[in-house]
C-alpha positions as CSV (number, residue, x, y, z in Angstrom):
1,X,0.0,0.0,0.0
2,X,1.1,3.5,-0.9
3,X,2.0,6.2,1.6
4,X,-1.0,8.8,1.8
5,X,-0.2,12.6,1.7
6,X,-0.8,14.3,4.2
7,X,-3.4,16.9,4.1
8,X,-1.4,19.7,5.4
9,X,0.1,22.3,3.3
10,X,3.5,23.8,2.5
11,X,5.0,25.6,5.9
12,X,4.4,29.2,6.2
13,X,1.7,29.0,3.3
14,X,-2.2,28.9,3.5
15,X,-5.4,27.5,2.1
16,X,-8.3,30.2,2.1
17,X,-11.5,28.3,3.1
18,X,-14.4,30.2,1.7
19,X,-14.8,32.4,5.2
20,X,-11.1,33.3,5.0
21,X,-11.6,34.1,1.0
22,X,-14.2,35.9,2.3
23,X,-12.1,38.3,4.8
24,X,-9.5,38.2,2.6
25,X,-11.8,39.7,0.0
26,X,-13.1,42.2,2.3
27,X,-9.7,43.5,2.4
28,X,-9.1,43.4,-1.5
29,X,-12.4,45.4,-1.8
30,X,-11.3,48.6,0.9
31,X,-7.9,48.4,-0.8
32,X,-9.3,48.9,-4.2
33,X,-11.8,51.5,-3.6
34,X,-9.4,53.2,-1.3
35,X,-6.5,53.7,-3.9
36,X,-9.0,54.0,-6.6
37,X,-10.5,56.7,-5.0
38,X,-7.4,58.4,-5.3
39,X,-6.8,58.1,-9.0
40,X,-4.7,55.1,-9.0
41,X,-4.8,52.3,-11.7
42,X,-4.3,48.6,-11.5
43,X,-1.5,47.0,-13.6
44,X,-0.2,43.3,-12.6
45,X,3.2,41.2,-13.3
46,X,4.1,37.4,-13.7
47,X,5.3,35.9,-10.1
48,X,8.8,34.9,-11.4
49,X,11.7,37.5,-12.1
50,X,15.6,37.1,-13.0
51,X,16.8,36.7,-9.7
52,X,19.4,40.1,-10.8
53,X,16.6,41.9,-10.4
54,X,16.9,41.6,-6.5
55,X,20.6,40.7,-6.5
56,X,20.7,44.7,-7.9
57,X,18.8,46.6,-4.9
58,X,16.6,44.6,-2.4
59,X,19.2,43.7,0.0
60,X,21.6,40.7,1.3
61,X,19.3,39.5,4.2
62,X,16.2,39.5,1.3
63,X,18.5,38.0,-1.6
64,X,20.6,35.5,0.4
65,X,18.0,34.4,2.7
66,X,14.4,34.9,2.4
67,X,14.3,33.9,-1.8
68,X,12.6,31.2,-3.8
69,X,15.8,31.2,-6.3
70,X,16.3,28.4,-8.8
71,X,17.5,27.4,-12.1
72,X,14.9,26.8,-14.7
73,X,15.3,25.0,-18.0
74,X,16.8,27.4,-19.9
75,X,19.9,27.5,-17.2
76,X,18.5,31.2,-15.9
77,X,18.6,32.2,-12.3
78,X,15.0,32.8,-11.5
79,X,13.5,34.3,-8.5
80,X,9.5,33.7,-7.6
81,X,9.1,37.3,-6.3
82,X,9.6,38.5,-2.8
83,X,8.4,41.8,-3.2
84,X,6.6,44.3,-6.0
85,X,8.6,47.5,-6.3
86,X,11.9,46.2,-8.5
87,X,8.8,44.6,-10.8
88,X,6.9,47.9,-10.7
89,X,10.6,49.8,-10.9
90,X,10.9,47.7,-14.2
91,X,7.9,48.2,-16.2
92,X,8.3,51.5,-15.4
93,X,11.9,51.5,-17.1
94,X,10.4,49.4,-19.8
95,X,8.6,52.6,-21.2
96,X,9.4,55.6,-19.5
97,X,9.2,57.2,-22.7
98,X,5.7,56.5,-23.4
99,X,4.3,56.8,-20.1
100,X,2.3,59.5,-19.3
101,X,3.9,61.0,-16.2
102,X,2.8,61.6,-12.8
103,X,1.9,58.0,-12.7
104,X,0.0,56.4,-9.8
105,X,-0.2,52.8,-9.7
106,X,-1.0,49.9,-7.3
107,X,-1.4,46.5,-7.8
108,X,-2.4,43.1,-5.7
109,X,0.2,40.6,-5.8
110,X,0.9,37.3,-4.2
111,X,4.9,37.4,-2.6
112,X,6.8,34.1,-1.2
113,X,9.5,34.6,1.0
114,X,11.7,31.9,2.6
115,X,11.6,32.9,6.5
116,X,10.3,31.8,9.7
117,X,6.7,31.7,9.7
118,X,5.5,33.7,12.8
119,X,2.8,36.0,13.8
120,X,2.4,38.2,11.4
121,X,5.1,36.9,8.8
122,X,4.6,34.0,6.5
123,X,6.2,32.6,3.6
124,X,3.1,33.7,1.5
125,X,1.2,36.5,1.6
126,X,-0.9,38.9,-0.5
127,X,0.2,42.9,-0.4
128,X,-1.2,45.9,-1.8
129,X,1.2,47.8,-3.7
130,X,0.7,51.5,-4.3
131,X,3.2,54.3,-5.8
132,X,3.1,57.0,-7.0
133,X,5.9,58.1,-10.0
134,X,7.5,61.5,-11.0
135,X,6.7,64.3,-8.5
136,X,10.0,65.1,-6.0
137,X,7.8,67.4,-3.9
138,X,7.0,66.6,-0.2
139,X,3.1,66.4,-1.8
140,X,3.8,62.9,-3.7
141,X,5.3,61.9,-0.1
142,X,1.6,63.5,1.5
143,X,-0.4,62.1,-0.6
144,X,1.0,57.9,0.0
145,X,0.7,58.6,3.9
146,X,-2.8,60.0,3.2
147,X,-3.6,56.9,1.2
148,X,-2.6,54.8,3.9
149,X,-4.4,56.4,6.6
150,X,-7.4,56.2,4.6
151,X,-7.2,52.6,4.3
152,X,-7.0,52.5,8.5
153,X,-10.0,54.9,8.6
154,X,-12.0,52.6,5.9
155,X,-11.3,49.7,7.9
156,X,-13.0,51.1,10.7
157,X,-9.9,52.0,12.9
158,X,-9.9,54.8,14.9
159,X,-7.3,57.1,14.8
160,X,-5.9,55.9,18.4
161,X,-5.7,52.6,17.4
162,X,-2.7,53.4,15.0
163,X,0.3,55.9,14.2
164,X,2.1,56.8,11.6
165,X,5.6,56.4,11.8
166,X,7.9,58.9,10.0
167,X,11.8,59.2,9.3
168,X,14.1,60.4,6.7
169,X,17.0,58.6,5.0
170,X,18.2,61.7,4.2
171,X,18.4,63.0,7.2
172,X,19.6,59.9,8.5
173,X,22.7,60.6,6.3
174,X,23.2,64.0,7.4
175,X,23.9,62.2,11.1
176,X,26.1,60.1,9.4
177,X,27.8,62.7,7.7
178,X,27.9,64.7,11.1
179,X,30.0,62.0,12.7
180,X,32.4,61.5,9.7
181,X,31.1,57.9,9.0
182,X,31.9,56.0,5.9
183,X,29.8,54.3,3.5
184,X,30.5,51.2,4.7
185,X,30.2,51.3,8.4
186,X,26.6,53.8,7.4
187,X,25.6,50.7,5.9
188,X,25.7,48.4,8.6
189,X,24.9,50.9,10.9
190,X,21.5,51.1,9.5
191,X,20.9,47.6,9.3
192,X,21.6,48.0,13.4
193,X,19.5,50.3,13.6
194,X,16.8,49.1,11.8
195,X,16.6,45.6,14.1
196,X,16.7,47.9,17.7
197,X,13.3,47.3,18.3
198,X,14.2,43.4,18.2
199,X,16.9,43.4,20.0
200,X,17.6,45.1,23.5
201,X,18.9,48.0,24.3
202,X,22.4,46.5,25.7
203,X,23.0,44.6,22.4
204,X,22.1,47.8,20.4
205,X,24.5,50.0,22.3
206,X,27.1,47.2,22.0
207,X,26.5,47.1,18.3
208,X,26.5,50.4,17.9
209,X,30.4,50.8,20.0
210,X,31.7,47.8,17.9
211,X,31.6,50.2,14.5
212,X,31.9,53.8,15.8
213,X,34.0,53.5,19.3
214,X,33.8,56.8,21.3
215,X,31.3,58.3,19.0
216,X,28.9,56.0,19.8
217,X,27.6,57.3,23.5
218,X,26.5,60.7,21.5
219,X,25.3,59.4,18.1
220,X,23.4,56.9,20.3
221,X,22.1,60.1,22.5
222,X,21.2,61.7,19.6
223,X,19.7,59.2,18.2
224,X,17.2,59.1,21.3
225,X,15.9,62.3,21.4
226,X,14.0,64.0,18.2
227,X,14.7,67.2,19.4
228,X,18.1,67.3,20.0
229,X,18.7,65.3,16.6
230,X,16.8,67.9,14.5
231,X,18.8,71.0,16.9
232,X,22.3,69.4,16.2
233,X,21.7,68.9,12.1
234,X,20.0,72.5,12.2
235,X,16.8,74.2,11.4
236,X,18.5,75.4,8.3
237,X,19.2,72.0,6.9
238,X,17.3,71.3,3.9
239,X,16.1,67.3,5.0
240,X,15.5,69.1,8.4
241,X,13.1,71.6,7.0
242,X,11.6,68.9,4.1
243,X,10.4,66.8,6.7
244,X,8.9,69.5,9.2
245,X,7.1,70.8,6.0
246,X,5.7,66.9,5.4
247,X,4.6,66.8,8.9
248,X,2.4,70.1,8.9
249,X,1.1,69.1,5.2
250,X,-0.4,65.9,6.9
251,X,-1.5,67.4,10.4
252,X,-3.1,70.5,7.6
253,X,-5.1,67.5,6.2
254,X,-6.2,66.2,9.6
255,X,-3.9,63.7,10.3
256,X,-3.3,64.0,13.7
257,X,-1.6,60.6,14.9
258,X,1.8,61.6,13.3
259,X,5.3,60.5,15.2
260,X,9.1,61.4,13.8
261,X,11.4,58.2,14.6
262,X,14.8,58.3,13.9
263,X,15.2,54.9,14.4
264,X,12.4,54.1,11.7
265,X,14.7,52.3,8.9
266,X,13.0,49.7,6.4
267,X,14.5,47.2,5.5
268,X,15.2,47.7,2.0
269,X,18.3,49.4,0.5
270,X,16.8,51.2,-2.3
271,X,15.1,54.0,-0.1
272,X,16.3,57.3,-0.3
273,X,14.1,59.4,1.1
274,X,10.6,59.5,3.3
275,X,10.6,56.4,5.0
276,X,6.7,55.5,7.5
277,X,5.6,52.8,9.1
278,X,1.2,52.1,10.2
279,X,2.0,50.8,13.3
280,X,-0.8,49.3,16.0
281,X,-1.3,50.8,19.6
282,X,-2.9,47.4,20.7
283,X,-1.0,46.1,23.4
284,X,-2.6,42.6,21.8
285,X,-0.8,43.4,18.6
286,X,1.8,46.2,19.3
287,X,3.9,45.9,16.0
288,X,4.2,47.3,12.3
289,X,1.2,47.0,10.3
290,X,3.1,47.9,7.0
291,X,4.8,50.9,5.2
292,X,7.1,52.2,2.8
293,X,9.0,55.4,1.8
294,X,11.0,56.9,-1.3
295,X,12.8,54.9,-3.5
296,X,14.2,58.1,-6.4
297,X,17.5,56.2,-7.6
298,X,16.0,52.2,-8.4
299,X,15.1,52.7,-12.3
300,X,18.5,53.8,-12.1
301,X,19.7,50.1,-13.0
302,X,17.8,49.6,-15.5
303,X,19.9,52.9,-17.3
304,X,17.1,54.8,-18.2
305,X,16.2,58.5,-16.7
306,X,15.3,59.3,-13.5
307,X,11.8,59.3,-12.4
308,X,11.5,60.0,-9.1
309,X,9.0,57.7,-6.8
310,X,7.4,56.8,-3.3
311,X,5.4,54.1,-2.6
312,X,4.3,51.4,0.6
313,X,3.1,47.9,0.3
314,X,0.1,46.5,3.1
315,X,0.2,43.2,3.9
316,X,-2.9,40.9,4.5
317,X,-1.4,38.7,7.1
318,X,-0.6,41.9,9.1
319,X,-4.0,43.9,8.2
320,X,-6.0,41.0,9.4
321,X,-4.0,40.9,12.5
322,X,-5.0,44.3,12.9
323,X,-8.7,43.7,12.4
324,X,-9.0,41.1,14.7
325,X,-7.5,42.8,17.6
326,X,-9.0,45.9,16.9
327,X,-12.4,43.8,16.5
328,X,-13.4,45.1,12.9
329,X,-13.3,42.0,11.0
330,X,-16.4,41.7,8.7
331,X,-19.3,39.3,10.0
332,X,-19.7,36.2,7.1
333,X,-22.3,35.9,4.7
334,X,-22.3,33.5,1.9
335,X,-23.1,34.6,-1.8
336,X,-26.0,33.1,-2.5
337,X,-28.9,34.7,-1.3
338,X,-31.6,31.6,-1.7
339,X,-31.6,27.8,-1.2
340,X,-34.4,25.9,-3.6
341,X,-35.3,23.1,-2.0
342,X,-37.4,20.4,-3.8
343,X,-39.7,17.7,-2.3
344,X,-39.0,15.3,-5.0
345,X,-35.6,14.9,-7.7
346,X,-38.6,15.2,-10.3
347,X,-39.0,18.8,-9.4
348,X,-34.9,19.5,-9.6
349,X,-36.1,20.6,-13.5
350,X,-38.4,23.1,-12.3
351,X,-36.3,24.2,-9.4
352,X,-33.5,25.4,-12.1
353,X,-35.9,27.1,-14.2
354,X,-37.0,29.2,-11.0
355,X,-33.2,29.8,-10.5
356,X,-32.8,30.7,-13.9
357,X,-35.3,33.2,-13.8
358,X,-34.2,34.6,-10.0
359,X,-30.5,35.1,-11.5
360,X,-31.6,37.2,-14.2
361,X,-32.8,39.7,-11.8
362,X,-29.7,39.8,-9.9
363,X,-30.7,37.1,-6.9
364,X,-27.4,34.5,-6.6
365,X,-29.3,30.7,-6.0
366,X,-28.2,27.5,-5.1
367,X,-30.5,24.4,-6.1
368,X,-30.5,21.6,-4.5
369,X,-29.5,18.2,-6.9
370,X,-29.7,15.7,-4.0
371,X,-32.6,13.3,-3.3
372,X,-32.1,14.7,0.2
373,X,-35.4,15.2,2.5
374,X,-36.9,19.2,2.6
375,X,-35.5,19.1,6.5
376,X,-32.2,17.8,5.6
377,X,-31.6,20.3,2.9
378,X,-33.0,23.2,5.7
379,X,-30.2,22.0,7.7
380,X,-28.1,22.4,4.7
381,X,-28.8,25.7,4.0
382,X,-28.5,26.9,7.6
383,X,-25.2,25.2,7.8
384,X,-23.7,27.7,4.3
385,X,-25.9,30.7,6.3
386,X,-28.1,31.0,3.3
387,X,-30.8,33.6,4.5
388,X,-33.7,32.1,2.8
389,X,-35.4,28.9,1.5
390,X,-37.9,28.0,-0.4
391,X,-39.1,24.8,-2.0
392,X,-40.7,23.4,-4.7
393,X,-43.5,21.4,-5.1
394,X,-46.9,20.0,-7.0
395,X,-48.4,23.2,-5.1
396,X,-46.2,25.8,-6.6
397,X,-46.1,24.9,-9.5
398,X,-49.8,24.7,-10.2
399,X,-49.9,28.1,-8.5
400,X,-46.9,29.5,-9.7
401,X,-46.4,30.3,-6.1
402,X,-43.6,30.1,-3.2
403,X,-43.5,29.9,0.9
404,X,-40.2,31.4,1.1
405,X,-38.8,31.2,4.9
406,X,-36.1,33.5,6.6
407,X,-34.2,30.9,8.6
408,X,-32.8,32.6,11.1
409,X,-36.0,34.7,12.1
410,X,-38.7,31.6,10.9
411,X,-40.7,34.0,9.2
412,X,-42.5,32.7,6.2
413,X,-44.2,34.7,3.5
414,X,-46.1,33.5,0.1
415,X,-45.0,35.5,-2.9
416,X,-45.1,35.1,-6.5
417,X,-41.2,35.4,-8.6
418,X,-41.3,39.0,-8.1
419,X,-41.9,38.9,-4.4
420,X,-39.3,37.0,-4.1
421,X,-37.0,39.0,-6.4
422,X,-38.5,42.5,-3.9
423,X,-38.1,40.7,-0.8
424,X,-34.4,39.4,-1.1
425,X,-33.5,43.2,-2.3
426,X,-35.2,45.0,0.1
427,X,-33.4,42.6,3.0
428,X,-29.8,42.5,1.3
């Protein structure tokens, strides 16, 4: 005898019963109408990409780690994509010159990563993708965070149950500049930087003495307080004054639950610029709900012109993670609105033709094909939460009438097609 399979999928991936399709549609549909809303079009991309695409700008950690990299057929180095922006970065590149510029995008896309599945971090996971190319000005950087506070506001959230994260790379830069630091050691010293939240604050210090020695007590101080970091580089400094304008754009717009963290990195080494982070107050769920940031120099390897860009991606794993401790996931329904029942297989015939005609007027039906009795097809039909049954009969048909029942109230009422047709609307 042959050794089953199990019935368990892939690690760190998921299979979306229809009540998770149907959060995770929920979440589609407040993405879409929330970018859309904003002028932003759909475009989409094949899951697999020449693994140089990464190698060029994503980073070590992502390239060296956390790919699905392998050789296909044709002895190419392909990568199943861990991320959207290189792929968005690309088509871009691809026709720059026809484009019609600004350009405001966003896009849906499945990623795979090779990591350890935790909460909040799988190996699969659906993302909303929005950015927005050629405008430098701080408004292209207002106008992201104000689509992603939206999208927290359509969710329900209130505006204490999140903040907005906000840092420059820029004016990281400067502090690196301020100390005399190298390229190389302002390298790693932003990937320290950017794990200090996972790590404690002994480590971090440590870390911190390892690459800069004395300096490290006051870049460290600095560091820790906004104020005296934004004192020390100067009110006069350009990245200083850019981001104080971005913050009194946003607060001018009514976003309120704004915070400047100098510590805010992102992972990702093609940022430049604006760098944010959503990030949940829920002591349940106190973590990074997503984010993003500027990203002006990545169509610069694909040797075309420079078209500046800012853009963040929003996980599903994470939104939902939000919902649920915030309480604002959706209550299930199914999409069919109506069960037909039949008392005999005989009337399964006339039981599609009444579906037939219910459909054309917009009412989604599910017949019954079993030779199942009326009270085990009720139970049926309570068990998928369709609101309403009805079944079919000698007696409707000779009087091309229906007792259609509410099941979770018992009501009954007699109707003719069009009653049921007003009564399903009028309930929906």
């Amino acid at each position: 005898m042959s050794q089953k399979i199990s019935t368990e999928s892939y690690k760190g991936v998921r299979d979306f019963y229809p009540k998770d399709m149907f959060v995770l549609n929920y979440i589609f549909e407040v993405w879409k109408n929330t970018v859309k809303s904003f002028g932003y079009e759909e475009y989409n991309a094949s899951i697999l990409e020449p693994a140089e695409l990464y190698k060029a700008k994503s980073g070590e950690e992502i390239v060296n780690e956390q790919t699905y990299t392998f050789i296909d057929r044709g002895e190419r180095e392909v990568t199943i994509r861990p991320e959207m922006t290189p792929t968005v970065a690309r088509m871009i590149a691809a026709q720059v010159k026809e484009l019609p510029f600004p350009a405001r995008w966003f896009s849906i896309p499945n990623l795979f990563r090779y990591e350890k599945p935790q909460k909040g971090r799988l190996r699969e996971h659906w993302q909303l993708n929005v950015d927005f190319f050629g405008v430098e000005s701080n408004n292209a950087d207002a106008e992201i965070i104000k689509i992603a506070y939206t999208i927290m506001k359509n969710f329900g959230a209130k505006e204490e149950d999140f903040i907005i994260k906000l840092n420059s790379r820029k004016l990281i830069k400067d502090l690196y500049n301020y100390f005399s630091l190298n390229e190389e050691i302002s390298y790693k010293l932003s990937k320290i930087i950017d794990k200090k939240d996972k790590i404690s604050e002994d480590i971090f210090i440590n870390s911190v003495e390892e690459l800069i020695g004395e300096k490290s007590t006051d870049f460290v101080r600095l560091l820790s307080s906004n104020e005296i970091l934004l004192n020390t580089l100067g009110n006069e400094n350009k990245n200083v004054e850019d981001l104080v304008i971005l913050i009194e754009i946003l607060e001018a717009s009514g976003i309120k639950n704004i915070k400047f963290d100098p510590t805010l990195m992102r992972g990702f080494d093609y940022y430049t610029g604006t760098v944010f982070e959503v990030f949940d107050t829920s002591p349940e769920n106190n973590r990074s709900v997503f984010g993003g940031g500027r990203y002006d120099d990545l169509l610069d390897i694909f040797g075309t012109q420079k078209v500046p860009a800012i853009g963040f991606g929003a996980g599903d794993v994470t939104t939902r993670d939000f919902l649920e401790a915030h309480d604002l996931l959706p209550e299930y329904y199914p999409s069919s609105h109506l069960y037909i029942g039949t008392v005999k297989e005989e009337f399964i015939g006339n039981a599609e033709y009444l579906a037939s005609a219910l459909r054309a007027e917009g009412i989604n039906v599910t017949v019954n094909l079993t030779n199942k009795k009326i009270g085990d097809q009720i139970k049926i039909a309570l068990k998928q939460h369709i609101p309403y049954f009805l079944a079919v009969g000698d007696d409707e048909i000779k009087s091309d009438s229906y007792t259609i029942k509410h099941l979770q109230s018992e009501t009954e009422n007699k109707v003719s097609i069009s009653g049921i047709v007003e009564l399903i609307k009028k309930t929906e």
